[in-house]
N, C-alpha and C positions, 0 to 999 in steps of 0.2 A: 616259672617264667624266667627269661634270660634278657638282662639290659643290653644295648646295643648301642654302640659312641661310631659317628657317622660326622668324617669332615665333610662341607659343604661350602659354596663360596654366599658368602652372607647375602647378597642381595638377590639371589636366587633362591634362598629360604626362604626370605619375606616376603619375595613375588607370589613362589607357591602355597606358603600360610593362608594368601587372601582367598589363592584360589581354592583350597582344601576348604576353609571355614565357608567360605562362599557353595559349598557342597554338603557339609554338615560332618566332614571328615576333619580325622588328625595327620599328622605323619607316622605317628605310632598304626594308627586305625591302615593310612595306606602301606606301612612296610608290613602290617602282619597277611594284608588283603595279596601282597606278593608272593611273601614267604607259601599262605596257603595254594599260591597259583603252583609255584616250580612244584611244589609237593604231589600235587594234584595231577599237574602234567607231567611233569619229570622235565619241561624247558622253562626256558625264562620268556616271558609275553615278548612278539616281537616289535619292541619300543624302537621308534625311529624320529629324530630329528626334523624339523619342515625340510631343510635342503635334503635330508636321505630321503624321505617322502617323492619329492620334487625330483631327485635326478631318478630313481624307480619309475615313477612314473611316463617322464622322459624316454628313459628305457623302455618301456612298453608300448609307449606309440611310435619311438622308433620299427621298433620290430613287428608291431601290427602293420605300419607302413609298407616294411622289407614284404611280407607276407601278400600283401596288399600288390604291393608291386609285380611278386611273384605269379600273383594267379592271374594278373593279364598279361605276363612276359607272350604268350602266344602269340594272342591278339593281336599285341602292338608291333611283333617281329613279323607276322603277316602282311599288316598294316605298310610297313616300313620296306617291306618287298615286293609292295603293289602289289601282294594277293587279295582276293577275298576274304574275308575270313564269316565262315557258314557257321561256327561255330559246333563245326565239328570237328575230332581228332581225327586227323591224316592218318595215324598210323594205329587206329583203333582195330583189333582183329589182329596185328602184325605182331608175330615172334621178335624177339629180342635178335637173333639172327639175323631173320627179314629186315630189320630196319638197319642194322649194322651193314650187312651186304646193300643195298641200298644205298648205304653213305660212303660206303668204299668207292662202290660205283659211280657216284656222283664227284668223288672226290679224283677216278682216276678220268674221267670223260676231261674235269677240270683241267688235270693235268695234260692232257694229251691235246686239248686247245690252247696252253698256255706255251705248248710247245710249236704247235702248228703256228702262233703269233712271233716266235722268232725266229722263223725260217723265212 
């Protein structure tokens, strides 16, 4: 066995003392209960903060949000153009080409009415 001297700020010992004895652990019992974790795993458990908790989490509903968002972008851009939306893909069946040529297209008719509007 090998002793182990660990600074600590006092009133954070004593808080976690009540809780440790309040569980029928020591701090010796929880630093060997880690030592065997990293050994065992080869990382260190991943210990988080309530605010690292808290902004992770935040993160994740952010981005289930984004996602969320993502999968009725159609919908709502049909919606927003007074289409229907049947709830089918327009360009289901169609080459990557097909739909490229297609937006060219659409892109030069634009242009050649935006020209006809300044004459």
């Amino acid at each position: 066995m090998v002793q182990m001297n660990v600074r600590i700020d006092a009133d954070v010992k004593d808080d976690v003392d009540k809780i440790l004895e309040s569980k029928g652990k020591t701090p010796s019992s929880v630093v060997r209960e880690l030592w065997d974790f990293i050994k065992d795993y080869g990382d260190t458990p991943d210990l988080q903060t309530k605010a690292e908790k808290a902004d992770k989490e935040a993160e994740k509903q952010r981005r289930l949000k984004a996602i969320e968002d993502g999968a009725t972008l159609w919908s709502r851009t049909l919606k927003e153009a007074g289409l229907p939306d049947d709830g089918k893909d327009p360009f289901e069946g169609m080459s990557y080409k097909e739909i490229r040529d297609l937006m060219y297209d659409e892109q030069y008719d634009e242009y050649l009415h935006e020209q006809k509007e300044r004459k």
